[in-house]
N, C-alpha and C positions, 0 to 999 in steps of 0.2 A: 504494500500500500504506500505510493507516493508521497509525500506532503513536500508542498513547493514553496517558496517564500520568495517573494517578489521586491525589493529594498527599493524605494523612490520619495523623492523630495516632495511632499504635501503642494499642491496646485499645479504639478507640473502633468498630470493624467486625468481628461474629464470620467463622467460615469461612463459614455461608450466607449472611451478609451479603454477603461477598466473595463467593461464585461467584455470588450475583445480582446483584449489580454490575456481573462479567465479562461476565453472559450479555445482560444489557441492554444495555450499552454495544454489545457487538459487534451486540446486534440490530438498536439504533439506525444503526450507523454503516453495516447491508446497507440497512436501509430510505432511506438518505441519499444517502450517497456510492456505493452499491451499487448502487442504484435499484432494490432490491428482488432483485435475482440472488442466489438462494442459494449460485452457486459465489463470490459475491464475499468472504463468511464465511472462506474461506479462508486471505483476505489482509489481515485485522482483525490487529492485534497490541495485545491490551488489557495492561497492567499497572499493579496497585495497589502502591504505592512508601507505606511506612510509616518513620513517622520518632520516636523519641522526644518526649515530651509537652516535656522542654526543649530542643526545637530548635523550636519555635512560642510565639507570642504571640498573645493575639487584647485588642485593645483596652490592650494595654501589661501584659496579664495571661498567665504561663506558669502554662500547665494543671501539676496535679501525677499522678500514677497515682491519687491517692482522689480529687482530685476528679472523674478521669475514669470510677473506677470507682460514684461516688455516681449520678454521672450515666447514664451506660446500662448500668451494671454492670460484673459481674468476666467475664473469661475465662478458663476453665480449659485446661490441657495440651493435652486435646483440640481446644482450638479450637472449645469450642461455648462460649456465653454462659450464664454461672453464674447472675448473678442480679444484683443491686444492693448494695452496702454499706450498713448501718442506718446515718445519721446520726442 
């Protein structure tokens, strides 16, 4: 039985982002470790684990919320992707 952990900066993945994430990873892992058994889907355990922009560094740099939102945008309440910040 699988279990998958997914590590990513909090705003940088909308909610369809994440359920296609979920659905590929688990697709990958019947086509893999599965060997293609569609009963084996049942025993995939994906999860996307988010973590505040200041609990990461990339290259000795902590992301901030603008410039994550400059970058792929904002997300709203809903969970869908707004749109981008105007720099």
């Amino acid at each position: 039985m699988p279990y998958i952990t997914i590590s990513t900066v909090r705003g940088i993945l909308d909610a369809a982002q994440k359920k296609t994430l979920l659905e590929r990873v688990t697709d990958l892992l019947v086509e893999v470790e599965g060997q293609g058994n569609p009963e084996f889907r049942r025993n995939v355990w994906v999860r996307i684990e988010e973590q505040e922009p200041s609990h990461w560094s990339l290259g000795g740099m902590q992301p901030t919320s603008e410039i994550i939102a400059s970058t792929f945008g904002t997300i709203g309440a809903d969970g869908v992707r707004v749109g981008r910040l105007k720099t």
